[in-house]
Every structure is written in structure tokens, then in C-alpha cells.
C-alpha positions in Angstrom: 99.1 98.6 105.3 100.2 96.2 102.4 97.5 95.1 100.2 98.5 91.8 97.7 97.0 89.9 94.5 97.0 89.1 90.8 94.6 90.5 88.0 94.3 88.1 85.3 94.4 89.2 81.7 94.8 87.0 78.5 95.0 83.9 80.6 98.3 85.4 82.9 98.3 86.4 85.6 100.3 89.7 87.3 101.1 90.0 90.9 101.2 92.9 92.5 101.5 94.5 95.8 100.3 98.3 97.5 102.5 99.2 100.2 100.9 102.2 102.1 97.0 103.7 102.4 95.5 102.1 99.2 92.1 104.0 100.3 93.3 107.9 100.9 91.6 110.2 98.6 94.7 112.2 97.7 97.8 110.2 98.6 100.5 112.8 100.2 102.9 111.6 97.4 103.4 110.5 94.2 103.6 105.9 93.7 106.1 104.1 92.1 105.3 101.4 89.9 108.3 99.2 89.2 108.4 96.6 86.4 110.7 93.9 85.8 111.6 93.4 82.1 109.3 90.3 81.0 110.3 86.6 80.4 113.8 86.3 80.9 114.9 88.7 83.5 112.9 87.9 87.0 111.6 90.7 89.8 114.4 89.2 92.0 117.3 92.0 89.1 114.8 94.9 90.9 
């Protein structure tokens, strides 16, 4: 399951996606969260 969007804050917007079971009460293991370093430097150097 892959679950895709954007939360708004300060008049950006961030995109984001979930890749797995968004909804499981205990996820079997830990998430990653990747961020690419701001303006300047795109998600395509991840």
C-alpha cells in the first residue's frame, strides 16, 4: 500500500509518501523518514 500528499504549512507545501500499512497499530518495524537538504539540493541527491 502507498499512500501520497502534501500538508501545507506557512503557505508551502511538503510532499510526502507512506510506503507499507499506514493503518497497523504496531508496525513490525521501525520507518524511515528521509529528508532532502532544503532549497538548493533536490530529492532527486537521495
Amino acid at each position: 500500500m502507498t499512500v501520497e500528499g502534501t500538508i501545507s504549512s506557512g503557505g508551502l507545501e511538503t510532499w510526502y509518501r507512506i510506503v507499507g500499512d499506514a493503518t497497523a497499530p504496531r508496525p513490525p518495524k521501525l520507518p524511515v523518514l528521509a529528508l532532502h537538504g532544503g532549497p538548493g539540493l533536490p530529492h532527486e541527491s537521495l
